[in-house]
Backbone as a chain_set.jsonl record, in Angstrom:
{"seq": "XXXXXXXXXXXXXXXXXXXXXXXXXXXXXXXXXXXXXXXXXXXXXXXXXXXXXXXXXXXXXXXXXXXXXX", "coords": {"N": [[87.363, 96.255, -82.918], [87.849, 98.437, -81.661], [90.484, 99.74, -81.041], [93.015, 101.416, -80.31], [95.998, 102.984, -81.635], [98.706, 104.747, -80.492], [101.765, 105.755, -81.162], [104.704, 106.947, -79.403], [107.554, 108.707, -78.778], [111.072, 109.149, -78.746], [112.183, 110.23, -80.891], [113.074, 111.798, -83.532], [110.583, 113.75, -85.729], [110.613, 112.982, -88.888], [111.67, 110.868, -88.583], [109.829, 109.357, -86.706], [107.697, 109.895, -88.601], [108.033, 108.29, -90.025], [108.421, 105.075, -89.394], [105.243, 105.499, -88.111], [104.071, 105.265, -90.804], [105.129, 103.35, -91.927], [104.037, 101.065, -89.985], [101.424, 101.743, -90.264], [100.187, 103.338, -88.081], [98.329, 105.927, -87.258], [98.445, 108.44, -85.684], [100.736, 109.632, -83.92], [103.358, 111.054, -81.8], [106.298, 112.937, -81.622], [109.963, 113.81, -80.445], [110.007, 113.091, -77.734], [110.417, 113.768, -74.725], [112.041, 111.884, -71.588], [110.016, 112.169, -69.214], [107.759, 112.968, -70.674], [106.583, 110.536, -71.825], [105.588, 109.257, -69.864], [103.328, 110.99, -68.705], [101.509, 110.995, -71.236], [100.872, 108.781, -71.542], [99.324, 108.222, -68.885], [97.577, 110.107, -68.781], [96.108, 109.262, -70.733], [95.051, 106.863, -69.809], [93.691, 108.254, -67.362], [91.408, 109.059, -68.427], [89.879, 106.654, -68.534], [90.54, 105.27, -70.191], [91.173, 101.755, -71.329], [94.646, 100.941, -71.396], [98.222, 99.942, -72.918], [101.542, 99.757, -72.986], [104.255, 99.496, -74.681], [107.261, 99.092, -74.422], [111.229, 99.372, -75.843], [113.45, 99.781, -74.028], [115.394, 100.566, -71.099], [115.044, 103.441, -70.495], [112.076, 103.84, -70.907], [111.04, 102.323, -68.579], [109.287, 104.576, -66.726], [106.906, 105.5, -68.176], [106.579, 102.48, -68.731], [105.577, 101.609, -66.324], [102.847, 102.819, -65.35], [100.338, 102.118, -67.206], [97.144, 100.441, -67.103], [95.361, 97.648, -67.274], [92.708, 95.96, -68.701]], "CA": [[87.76, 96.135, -81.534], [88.006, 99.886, -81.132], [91.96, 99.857, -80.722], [94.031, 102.616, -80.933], [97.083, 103.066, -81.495], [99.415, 105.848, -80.58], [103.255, 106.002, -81.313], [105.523, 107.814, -78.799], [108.988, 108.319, -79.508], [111.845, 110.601, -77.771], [112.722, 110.843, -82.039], [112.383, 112.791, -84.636], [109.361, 114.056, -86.351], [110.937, 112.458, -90.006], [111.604, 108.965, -87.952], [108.18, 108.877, -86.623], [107.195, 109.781, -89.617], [108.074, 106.954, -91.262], [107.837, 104.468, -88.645], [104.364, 105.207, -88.313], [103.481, 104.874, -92.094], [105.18, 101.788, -92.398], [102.9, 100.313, -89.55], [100.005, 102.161, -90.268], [99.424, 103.886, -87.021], [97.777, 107.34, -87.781], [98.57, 109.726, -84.262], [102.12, 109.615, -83.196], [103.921, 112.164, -80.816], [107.472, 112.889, -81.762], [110.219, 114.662, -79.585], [109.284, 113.272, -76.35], [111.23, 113.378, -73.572], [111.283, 110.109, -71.002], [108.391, 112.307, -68.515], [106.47, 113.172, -71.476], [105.798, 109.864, -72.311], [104.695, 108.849, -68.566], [102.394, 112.116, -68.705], [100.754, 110.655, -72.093], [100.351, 107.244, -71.054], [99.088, 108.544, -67.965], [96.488, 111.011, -69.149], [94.68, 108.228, -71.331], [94.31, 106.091, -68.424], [92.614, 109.044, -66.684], [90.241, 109.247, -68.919], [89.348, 105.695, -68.531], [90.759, 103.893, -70.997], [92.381, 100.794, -70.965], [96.242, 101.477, -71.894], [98.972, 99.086, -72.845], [102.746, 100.585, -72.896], [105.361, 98.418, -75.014], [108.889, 99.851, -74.564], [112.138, 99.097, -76.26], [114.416, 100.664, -73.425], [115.668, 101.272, -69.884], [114.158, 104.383, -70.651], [110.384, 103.218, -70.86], [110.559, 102.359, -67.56], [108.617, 105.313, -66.118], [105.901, 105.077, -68.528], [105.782, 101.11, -68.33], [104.884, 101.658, -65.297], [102.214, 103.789, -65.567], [99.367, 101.387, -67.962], [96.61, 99.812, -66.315], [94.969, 96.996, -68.292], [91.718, 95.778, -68.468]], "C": [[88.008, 97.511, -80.902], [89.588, 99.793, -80.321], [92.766, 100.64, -81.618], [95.178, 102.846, -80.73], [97.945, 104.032, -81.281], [101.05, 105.691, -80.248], [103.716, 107.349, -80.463], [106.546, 107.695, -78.754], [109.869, 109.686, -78.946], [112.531, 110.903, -80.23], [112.45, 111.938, -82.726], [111.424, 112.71, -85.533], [109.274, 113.448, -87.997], [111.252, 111.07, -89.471], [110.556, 108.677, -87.534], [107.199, 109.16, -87.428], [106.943, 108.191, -90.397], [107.703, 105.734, -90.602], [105.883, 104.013, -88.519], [103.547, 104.607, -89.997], [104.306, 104.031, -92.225], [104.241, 100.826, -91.48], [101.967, 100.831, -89.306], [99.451, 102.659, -89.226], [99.464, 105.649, -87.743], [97.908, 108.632, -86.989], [100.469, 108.878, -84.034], [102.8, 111.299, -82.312], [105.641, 111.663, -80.909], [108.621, 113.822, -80.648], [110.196, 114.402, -78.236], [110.449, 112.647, -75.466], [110.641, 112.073, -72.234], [109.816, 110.898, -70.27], [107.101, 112.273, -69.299], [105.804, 111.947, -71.866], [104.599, 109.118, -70.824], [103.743, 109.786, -68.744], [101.153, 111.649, -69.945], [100.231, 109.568, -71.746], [99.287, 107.779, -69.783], [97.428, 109.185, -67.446], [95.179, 110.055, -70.063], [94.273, 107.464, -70.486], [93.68, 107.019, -67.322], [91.823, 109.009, -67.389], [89.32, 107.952, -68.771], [89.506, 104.59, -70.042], [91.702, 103.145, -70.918], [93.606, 100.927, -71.964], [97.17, 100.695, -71.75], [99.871, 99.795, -73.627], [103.565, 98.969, -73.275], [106.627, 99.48, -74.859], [109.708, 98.968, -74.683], [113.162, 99.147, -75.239], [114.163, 100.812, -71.462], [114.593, 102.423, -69.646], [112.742, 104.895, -70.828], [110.11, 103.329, -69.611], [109.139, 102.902, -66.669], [107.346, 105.24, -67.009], [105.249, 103.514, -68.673], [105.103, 101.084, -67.298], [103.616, 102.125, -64.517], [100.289, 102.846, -66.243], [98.443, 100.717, -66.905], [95.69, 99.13, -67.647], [93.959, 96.29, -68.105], [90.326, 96.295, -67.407]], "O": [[88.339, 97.634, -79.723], [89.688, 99.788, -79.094], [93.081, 100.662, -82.808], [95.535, 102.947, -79.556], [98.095, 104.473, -82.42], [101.446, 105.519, -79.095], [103.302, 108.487, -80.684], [106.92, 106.525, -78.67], [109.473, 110.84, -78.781], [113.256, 111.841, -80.559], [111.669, 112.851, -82.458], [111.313, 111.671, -86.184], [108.154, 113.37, -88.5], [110.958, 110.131, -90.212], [110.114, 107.601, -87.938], [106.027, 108.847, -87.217], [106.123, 107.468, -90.963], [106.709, 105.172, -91.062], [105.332, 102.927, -88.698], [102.686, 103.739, -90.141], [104.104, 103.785, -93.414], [103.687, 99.877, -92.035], [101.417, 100.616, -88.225], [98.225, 102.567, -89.171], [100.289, 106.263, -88.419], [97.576, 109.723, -87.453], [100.943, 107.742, -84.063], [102.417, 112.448, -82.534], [106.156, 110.615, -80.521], [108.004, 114.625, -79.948], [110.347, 115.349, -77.464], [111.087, 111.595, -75.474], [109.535, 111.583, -72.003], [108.698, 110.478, -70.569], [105.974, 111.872, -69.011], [104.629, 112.011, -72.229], [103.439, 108.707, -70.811], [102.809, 109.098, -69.156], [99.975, 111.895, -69.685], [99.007, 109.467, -71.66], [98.132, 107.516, -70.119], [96.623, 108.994, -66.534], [93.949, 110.116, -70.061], [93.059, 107.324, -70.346], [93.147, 106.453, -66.368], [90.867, 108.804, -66.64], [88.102, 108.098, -68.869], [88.893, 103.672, -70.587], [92.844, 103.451, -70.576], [93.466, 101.006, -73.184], [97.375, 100.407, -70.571], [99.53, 100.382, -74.654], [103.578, 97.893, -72.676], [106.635, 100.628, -75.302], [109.57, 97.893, -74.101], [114.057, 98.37, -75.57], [113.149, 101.06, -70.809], [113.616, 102.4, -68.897], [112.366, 106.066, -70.878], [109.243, 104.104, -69.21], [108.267, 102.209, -66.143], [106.46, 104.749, -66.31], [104.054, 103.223, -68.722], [103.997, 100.542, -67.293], [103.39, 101.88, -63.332], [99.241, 103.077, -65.64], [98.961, 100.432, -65.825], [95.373, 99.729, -68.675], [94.125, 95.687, -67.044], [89.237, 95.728, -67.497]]}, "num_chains": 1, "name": "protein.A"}
């Protein structure tokens, strides 16, 4: 299905460590402050791909908002 996954996380680089290798996603971005994740989300949907944003948090917000899907 050509689906990719990318982990973004305001944590640390040893929590998204692990995180990802327990669910097998292979790219993650650790460290990220709330803009950075709107800016990531943001930037793959410029390119033209379709982008779906799950957030845990208040703090999602600005990148939930951001996904465009299908």
């Amino acid at each position: 299905m050509h689906i990719h996954v990318i982990l973004l996380t305001g944590d640390s680089q040893a929590a998204a460590e692990m995180v990802a290798s327990q669910m097998g996603i292979f790219r993650f971005h650790s460290g990220l402050l709330l803009e950075q994740n709107s800016v990531e989300v943001a930037a793959h949907a410029k390119r033209g791909h379709t982008v779906a944003m799950v957030g845990d948090g208040i703090n999602d917000a600005p990148a939930l908002s951001e996904p465009r899907l299908g």
